[in-house]
NUVO-233311 format. One line per 3 residues: their letters; for each residue y, x, z of N, C-alpha, C, O. Coordinates in steps of 0.1 Angstrom, whole numbers, m for minus. Layout:
# residues N
a> Y:X:Z:Y:X:Z:Y:X:Z:Y:X:Z  ...
***
This chain:
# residues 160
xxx> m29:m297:47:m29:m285:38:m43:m280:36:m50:m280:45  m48:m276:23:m63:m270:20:m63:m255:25:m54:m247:27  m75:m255:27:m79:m243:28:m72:m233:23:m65:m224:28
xxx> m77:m238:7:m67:m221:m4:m54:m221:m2:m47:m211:m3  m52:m235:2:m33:m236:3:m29:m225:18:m23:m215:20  m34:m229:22:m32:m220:41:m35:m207:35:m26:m200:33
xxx> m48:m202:33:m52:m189:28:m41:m181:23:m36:m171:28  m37:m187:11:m24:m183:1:m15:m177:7:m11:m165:8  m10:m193:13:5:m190:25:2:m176:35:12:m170:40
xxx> m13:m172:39:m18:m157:52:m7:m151:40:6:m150:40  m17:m148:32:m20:m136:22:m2:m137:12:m2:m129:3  6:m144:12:16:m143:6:27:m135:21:34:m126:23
xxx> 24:m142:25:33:m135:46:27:m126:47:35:m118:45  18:m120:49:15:m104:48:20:m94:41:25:m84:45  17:m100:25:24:m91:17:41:m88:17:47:m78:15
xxx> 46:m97:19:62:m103:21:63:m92:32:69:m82:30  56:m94:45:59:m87:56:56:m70:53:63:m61:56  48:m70:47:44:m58:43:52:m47:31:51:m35:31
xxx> 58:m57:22:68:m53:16:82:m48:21:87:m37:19  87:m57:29:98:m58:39:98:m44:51:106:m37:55  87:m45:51:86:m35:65:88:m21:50:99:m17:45
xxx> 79:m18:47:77:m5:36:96:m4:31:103:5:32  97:m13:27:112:m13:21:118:m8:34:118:4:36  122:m14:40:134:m9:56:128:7:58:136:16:56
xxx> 113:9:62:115:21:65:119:33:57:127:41:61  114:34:43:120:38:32:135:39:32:141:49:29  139:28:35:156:28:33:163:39:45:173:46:44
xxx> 154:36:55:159:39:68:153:57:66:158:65:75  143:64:57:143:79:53:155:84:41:161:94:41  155:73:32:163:78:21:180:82:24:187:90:19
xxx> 182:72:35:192:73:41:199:81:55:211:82:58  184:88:64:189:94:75:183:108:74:188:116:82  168:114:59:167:126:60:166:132:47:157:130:38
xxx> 177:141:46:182:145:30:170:152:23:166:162:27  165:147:13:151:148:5:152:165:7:160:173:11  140:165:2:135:177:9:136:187:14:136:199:11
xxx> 136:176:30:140:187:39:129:181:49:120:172:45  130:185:60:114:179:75:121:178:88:129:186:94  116:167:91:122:162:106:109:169:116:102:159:116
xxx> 102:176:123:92:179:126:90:168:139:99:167:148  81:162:141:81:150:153:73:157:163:76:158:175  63:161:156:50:175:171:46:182:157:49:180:145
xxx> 40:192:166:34:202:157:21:193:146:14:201:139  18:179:145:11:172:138:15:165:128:8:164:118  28:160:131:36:144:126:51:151:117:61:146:120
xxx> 52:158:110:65:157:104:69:145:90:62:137:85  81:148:89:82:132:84:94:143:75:104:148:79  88:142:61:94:154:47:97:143:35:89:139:28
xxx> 110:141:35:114:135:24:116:144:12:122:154:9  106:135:4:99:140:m8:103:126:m18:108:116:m13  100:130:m31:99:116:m42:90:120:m51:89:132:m56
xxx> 82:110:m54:71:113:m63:73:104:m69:75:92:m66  74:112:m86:80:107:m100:65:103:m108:63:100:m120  56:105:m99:45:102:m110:33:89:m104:37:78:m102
xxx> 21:92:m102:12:84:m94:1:86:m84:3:95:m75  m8:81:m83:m11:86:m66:m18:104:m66:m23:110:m75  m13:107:m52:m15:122:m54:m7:129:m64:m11:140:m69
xxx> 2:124:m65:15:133:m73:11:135:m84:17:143:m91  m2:129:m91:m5:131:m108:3:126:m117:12:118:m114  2:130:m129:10:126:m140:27:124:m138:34:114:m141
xxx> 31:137:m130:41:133:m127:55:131:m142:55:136:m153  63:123:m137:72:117:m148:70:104:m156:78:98:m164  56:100:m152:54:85:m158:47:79:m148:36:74:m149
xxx> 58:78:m136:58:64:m127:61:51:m128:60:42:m120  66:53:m140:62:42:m150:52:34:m156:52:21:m156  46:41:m160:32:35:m163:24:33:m150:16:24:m151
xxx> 25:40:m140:17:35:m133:24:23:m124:16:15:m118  34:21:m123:42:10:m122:40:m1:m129:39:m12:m123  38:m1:m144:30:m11:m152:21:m15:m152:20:m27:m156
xxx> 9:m6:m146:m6:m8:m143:m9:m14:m131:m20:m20:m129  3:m12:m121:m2:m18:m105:5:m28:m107:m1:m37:m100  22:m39:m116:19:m51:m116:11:m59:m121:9:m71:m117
xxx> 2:m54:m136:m8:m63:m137:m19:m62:m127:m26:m71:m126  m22:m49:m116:m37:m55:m107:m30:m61:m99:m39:m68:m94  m18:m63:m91:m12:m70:m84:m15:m85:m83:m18:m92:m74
xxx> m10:m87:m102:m12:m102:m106:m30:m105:m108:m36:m115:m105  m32:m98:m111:m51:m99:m114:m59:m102:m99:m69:m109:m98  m54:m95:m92:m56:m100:m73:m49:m111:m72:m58:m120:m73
xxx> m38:m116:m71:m30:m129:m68:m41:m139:m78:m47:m149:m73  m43:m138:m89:m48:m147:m98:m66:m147:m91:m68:m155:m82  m72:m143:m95:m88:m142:m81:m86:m145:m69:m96:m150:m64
xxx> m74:m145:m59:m76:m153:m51:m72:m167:m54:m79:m177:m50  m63:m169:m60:m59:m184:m65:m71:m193:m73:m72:m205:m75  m80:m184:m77:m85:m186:m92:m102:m188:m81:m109:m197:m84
xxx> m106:m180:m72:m119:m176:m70:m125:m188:m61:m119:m193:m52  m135:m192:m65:m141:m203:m57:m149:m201:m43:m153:m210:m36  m150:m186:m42:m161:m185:m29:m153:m174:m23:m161:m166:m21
xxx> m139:m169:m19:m133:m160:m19:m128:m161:m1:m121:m170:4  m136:m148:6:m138:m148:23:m122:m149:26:m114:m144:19  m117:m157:39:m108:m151:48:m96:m140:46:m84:m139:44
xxx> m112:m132:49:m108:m116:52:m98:m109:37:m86:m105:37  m108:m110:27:m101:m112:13:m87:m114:10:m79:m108:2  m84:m125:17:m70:m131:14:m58:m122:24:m47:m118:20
xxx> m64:m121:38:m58:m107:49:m54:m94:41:m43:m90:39  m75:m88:37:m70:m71:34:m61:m73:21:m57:m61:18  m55:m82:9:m54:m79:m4:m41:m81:0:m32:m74:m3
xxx> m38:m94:10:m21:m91:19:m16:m78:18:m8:m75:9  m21:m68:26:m18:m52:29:m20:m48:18:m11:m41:15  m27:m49:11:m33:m38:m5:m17:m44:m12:m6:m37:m13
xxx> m18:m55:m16:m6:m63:m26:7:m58:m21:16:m55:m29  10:m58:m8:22:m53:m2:29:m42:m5:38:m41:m12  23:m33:3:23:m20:m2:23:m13:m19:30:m4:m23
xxx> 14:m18:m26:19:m18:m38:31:m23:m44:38:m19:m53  31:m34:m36:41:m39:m44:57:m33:m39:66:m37:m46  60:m26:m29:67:m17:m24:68:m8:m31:79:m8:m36
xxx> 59:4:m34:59:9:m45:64:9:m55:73:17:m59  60:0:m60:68:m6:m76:84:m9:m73:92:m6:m82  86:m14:m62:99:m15:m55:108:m1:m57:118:3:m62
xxx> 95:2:m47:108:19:m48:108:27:m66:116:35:m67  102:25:m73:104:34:m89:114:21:m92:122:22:m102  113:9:m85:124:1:m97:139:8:m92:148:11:m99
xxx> 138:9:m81:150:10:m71:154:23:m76:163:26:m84  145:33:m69:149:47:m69:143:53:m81:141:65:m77  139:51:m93:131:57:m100:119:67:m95:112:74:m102
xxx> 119:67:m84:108:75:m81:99:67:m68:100:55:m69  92:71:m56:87:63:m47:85:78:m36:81:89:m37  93:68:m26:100:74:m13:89:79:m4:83:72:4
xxx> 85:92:m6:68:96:7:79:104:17:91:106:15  73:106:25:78:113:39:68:112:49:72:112:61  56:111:47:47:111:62:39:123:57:32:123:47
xxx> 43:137:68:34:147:63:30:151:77:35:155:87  14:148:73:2:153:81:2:167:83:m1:173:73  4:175:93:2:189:94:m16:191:97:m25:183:98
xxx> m18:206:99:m33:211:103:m43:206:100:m52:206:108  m45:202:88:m58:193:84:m61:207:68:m53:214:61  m76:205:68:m76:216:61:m79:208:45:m84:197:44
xxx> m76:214:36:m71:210:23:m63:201:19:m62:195:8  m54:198:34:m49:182:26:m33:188:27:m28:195:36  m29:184:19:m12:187:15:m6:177:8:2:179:m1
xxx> m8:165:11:0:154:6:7:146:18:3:144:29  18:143:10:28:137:17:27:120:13:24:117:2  31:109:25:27:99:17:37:89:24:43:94:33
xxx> 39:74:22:46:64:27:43:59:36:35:67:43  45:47:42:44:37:49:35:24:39:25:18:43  42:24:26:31:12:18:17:20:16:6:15:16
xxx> 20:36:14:4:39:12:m7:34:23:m18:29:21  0:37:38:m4:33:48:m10:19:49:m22:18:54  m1:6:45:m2:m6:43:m19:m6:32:m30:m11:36
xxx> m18:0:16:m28:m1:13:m42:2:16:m53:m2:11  m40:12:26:m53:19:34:m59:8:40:m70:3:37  m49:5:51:m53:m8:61:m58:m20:56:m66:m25:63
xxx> m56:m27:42:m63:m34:34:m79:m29:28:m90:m34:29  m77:m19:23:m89:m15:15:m100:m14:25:m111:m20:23  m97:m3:36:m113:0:45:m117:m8:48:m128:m10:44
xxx> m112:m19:57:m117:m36:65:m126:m39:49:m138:m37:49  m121:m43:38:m124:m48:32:m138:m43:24:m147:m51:23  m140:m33:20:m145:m23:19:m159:m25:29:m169:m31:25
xxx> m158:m20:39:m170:m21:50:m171:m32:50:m183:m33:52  m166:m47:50:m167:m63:53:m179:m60:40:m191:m61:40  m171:m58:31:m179:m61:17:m195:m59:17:m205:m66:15
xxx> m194:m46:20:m206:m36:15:m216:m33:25:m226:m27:23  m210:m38:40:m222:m35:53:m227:m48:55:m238:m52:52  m215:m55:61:m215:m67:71:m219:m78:60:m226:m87:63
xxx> m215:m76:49:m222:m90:39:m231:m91:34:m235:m102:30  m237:m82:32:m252:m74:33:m258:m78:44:m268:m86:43  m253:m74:58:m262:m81:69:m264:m96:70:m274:m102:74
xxx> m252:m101:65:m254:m117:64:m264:m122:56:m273:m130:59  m262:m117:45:m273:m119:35:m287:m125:35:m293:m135:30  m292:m110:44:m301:m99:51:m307:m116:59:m317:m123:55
x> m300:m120:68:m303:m129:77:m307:m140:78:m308:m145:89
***
């Protein structure tokens, strides 16, 4: 098997896994806590089923739509750069697993529920009042790795 072939196969089971997982727990809020209401876990961790009909940070709410249309073309535009890219790290094929996943869960939940299932609410933090998923989580965990890989550590290689 080639390189990009194995790569592929990381970065297609990540996102799979990562879809899967975002899906079940979603399923497993939509179904055990009646939308907006709060399960409180500590005075830090409540878990507030909410639905956000719009896009990140609850903008433009009512055309979760369009932003649903916008994230499967970068979805496919990532799948296509890694398939397509000739010098394309590892790591790349890992963090865009978690980024692609979680988006694509997303898009999952507006196809499913017309809207996209948040319930992780951060208490005591000061200005922050958003509520968010499990795939948002998933795209976090892709982006920062990738992010500092990019912009520190490949730099230092460079450097060397």
């Amino acid at each position: 098997m080639s390189t990009k072939v194995a790569n592929m196969s990381l970065y297609g089971s990540i996102a799979v896994a990562v879809l899967l997982m975002s899906q079940l727990v979603g399923y497993w809020v939509n179904n055990n806590i009646a939308l907006n209401t709060t399960w409180e876990i500590n005075s830090l961790i409540h878990l507030t089923h909410i639905r956000n009909y719009g896009g990140v940070f609850g903008l433009a709410q009512g055309m979760g739509w369009l932003f649903g249309l916008i994230s499967i073309g970068l979805l496919s535009a990532v799948t296509a750069y890694l398939w397509l890219g000739s010098q394309v790290g590892r790591y790349e094929f890992v963090c865009f697993g978690f980024i692609v996943g979680g988006g694509a869960s997303n898009i999952l939940d507006r196809f499913i529920y017309g809207s996209v299932i948040d319930f992780i609410d951060i208490q005591h933090i000061p200005y922050w009042n958003y509520v968010f998923n499990t795939a948002d989580v998933m795209v976090h965990i892709g982006i920062w790795p990738m992010l500092i890989i990019s912009v520190f550590l490949q730099e230092a290689a460079k450097d060397s």
